[in-house]
Backbone as CSV, one residue per row, in Angstrom:
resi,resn,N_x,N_y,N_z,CA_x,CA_y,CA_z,C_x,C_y,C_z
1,UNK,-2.855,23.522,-29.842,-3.332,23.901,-28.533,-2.789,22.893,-27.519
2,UNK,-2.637,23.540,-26.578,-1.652,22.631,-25.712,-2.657,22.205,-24.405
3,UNK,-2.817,20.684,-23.818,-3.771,20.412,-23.026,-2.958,20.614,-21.674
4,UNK,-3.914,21.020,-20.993,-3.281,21.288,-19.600,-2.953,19.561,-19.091
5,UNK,-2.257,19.509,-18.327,-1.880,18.625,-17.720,-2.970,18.375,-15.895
6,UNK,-4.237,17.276,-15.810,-4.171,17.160,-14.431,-3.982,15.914,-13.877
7,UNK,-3.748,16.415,-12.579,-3.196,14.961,-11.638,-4.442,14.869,-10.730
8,UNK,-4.522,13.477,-10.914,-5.629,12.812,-10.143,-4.934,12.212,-8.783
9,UNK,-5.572,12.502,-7.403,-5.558,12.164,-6.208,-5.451,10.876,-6.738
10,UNK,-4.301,9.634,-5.538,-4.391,8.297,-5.751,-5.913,8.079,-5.432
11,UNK,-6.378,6.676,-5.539,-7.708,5.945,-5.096,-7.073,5.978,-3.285
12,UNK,-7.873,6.040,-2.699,-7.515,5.818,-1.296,-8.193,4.362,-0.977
13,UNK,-7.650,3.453,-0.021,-8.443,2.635,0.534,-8.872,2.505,1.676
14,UNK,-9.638,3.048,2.847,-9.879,2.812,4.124,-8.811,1.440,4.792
15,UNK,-8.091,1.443,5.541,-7.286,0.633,5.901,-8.218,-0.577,7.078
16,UNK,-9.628,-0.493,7.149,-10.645,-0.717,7.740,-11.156,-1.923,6.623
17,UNK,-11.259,-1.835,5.342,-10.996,-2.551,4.373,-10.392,-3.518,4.040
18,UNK,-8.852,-3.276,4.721,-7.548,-4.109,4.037,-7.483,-4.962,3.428
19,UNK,-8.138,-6.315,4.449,-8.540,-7.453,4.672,-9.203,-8.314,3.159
20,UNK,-10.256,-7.440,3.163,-10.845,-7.362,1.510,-10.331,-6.633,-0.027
21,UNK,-9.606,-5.932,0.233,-8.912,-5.501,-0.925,-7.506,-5.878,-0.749
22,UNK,-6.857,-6.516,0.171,-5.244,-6.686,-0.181,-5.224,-8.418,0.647
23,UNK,-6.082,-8.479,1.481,-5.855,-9.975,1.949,-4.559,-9.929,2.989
24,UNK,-4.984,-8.509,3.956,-3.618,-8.650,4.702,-4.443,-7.852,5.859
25,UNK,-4.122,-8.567,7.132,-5.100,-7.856,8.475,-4.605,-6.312,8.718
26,UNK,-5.489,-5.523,9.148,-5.296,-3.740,9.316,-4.188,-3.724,9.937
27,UNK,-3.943,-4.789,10.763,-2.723,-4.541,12.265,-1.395,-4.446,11.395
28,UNK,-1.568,-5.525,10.225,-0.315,-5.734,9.076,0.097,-4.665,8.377
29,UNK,-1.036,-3.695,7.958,-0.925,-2.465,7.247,-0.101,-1.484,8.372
30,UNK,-0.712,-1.602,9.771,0.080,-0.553,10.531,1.769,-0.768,11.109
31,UNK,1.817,-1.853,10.752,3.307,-2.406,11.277,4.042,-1.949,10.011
32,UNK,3.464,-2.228,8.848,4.176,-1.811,7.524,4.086,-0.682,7.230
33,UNK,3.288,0.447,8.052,3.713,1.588,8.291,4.576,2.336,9.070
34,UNK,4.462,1.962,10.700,5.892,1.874,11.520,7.194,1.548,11.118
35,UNK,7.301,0.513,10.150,8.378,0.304,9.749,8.764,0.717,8.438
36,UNK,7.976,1.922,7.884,8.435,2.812,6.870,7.740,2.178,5.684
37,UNK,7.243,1.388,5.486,7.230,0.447,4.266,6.155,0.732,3.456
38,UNK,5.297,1.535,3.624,3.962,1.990,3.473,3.599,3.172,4.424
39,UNK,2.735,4.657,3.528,2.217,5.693,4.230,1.016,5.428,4.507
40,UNK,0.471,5.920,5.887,-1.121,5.810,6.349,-1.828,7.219,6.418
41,UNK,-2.265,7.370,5.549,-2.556,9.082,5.330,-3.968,9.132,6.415
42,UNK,-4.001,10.396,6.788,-5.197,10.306,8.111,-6.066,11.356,7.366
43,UNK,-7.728,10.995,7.464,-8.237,12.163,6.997,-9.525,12.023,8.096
44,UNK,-9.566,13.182,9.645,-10.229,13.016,10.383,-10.372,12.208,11.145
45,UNK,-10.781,11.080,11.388,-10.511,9.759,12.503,-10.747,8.730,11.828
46,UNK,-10.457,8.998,10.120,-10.166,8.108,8.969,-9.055,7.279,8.936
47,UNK,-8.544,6.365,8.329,-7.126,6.098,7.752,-7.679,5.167,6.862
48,UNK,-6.682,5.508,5.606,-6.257,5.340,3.963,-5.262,5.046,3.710
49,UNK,-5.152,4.102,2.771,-3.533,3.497,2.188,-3.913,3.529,0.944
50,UNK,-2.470,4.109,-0.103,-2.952,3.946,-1.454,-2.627,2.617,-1.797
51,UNK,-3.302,1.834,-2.505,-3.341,0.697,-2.823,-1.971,0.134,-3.694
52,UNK,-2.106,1.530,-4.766,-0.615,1.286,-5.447,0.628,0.628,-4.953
53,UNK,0.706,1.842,-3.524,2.121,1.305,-2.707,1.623,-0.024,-1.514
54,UNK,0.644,-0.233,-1.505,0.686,-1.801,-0.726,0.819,-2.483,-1.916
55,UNK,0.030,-2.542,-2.489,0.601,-3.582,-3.913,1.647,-3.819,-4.691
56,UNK,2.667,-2.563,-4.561,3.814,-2.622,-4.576,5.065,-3.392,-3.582
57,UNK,4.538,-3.023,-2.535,5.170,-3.252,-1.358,5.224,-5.051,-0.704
58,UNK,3.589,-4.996,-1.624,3.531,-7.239,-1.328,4.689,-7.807,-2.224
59,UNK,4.279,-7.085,-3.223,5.140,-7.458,-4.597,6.340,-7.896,-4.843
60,UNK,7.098,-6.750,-4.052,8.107,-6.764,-3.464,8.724,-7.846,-2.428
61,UNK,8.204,-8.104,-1.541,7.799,-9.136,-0.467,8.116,-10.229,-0.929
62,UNK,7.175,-10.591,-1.768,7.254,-12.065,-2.394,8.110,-12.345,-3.589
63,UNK,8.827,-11.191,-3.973,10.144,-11.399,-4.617,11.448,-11.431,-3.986
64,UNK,11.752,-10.782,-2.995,12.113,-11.097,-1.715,12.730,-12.496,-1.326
65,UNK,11.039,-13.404,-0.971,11.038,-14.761,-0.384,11.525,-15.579,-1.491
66,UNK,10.583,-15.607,-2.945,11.560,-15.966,-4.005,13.010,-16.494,-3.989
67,UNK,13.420,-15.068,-4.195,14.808,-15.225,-4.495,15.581,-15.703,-2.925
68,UNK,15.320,-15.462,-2.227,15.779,-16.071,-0.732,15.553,-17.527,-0.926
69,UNK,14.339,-18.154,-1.427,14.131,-19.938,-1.622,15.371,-20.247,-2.431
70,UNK,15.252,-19.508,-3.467,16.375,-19.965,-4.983,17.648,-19.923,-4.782
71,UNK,17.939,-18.936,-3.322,19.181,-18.878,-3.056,19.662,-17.865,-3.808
72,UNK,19.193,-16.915,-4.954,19.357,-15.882,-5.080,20.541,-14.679,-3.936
């Protein structure tokens, strides 16, 4: 028997939050959205960031600065 396959909605995070779940001010989340780097999904006079892609996106960041110190 074959199991259906479902997909779960990411976790959303209120971008009202940020601060406490990523350690980065809301204004930071919206600049890193202007500049493509992260989506701000709107739900009503809400806004949500999936955590995945900011956590990806720091990640990134600080591998970045890394290899820029090392001369990489």
């Amino acid at each position: 028997m074959a199991h259906a396959q479902t997909h779960q909605a990411p976790i959303m995070v209120r971008v009202s939050q940020a601060k406490a779940a990523f350690g980065v001010h809301r204004a930071t989340l919206y600049r890193w959205a202007a500049d493509k780097h992260i989506k701000i999904h709107k739900r009503g006079s809400m806004s949500f960031v999936d955590p995945n892609e900011v956590r990806a996106f720091i990640m990134g960041e600080q591998l970045g600065e890394q290899a820029a110190e090392s001369g990489i």
